[in-house]
N, C-alpha and C positions, 0 to 999 in steps of 0.2 A: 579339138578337145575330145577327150573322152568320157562317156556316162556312163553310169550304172542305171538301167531302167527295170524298175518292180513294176509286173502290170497284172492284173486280176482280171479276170474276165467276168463281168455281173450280167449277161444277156439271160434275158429272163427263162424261166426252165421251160415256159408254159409257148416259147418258141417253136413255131411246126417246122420238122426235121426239115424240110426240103428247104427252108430258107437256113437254117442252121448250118446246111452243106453247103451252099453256096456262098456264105461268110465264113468258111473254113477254107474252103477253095480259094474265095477270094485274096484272103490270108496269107495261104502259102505263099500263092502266088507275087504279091507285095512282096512279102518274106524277102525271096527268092531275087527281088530287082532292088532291094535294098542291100543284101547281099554280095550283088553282083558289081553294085557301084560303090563299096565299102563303109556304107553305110551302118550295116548289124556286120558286124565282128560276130560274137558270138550269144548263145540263145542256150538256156537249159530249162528244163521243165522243172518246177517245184511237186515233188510226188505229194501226194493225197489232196492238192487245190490246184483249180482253173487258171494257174496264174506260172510267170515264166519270170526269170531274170535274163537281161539282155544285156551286150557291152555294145553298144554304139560311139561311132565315131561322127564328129558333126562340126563345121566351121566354130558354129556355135550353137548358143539354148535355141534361140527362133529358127534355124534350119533344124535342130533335133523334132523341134515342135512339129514341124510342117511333117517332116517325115513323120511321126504317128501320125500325125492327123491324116495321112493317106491312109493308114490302115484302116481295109472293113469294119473292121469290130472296133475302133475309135468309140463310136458314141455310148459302148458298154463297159470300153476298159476303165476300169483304176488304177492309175498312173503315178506314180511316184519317182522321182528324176535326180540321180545326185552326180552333180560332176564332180571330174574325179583328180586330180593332180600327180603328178607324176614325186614320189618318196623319194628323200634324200640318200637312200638305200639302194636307188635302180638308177643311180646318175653311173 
């Protein structure tokens, strides 16, 4: 199945950079193994907000789930998850 995921990022601003970098790091890196096992398809940044649209690829909703929930930044993201169906137009 495929999703659409909106995700915001609400980590509080008052966050001391050195942990902020290593939840960025951490990030990528996730990123990067979700990636790799075709998990995130594709990722674009939303200009002027903390926040990204994703197209993930997932058995299903509870493996989509599990996969953010590996992400660092999990317990700050705002998460919004729509799957997605394939249009009688791209058969």
């Amino acid at each position: 199945m495929e999703f659409l995921v909106r995700a915001e990022n609400r980590l509080p601003p008052e966050t001391p950079d050195d942990v902020r970098e290593r939840l960025r790091a951490g990030e990528r890196e996730r990123a990067m193994q979700l990636r790799a096992d075709g998990t995130l398809c594709r990722l674009w940044r939303v200009p002027g907000r903390n926040a990204t649209l994703g197209l993930y690829q997932a058995p299903d909703a509870a493996a989509l789930h599990d996969a953010l929930a590996s992400l660092p930044m999990w317990p700050w993201l705002d998460v919004h998850v729509e799957a997605l169906a394939t249009h009688p137009q791209e058969r």
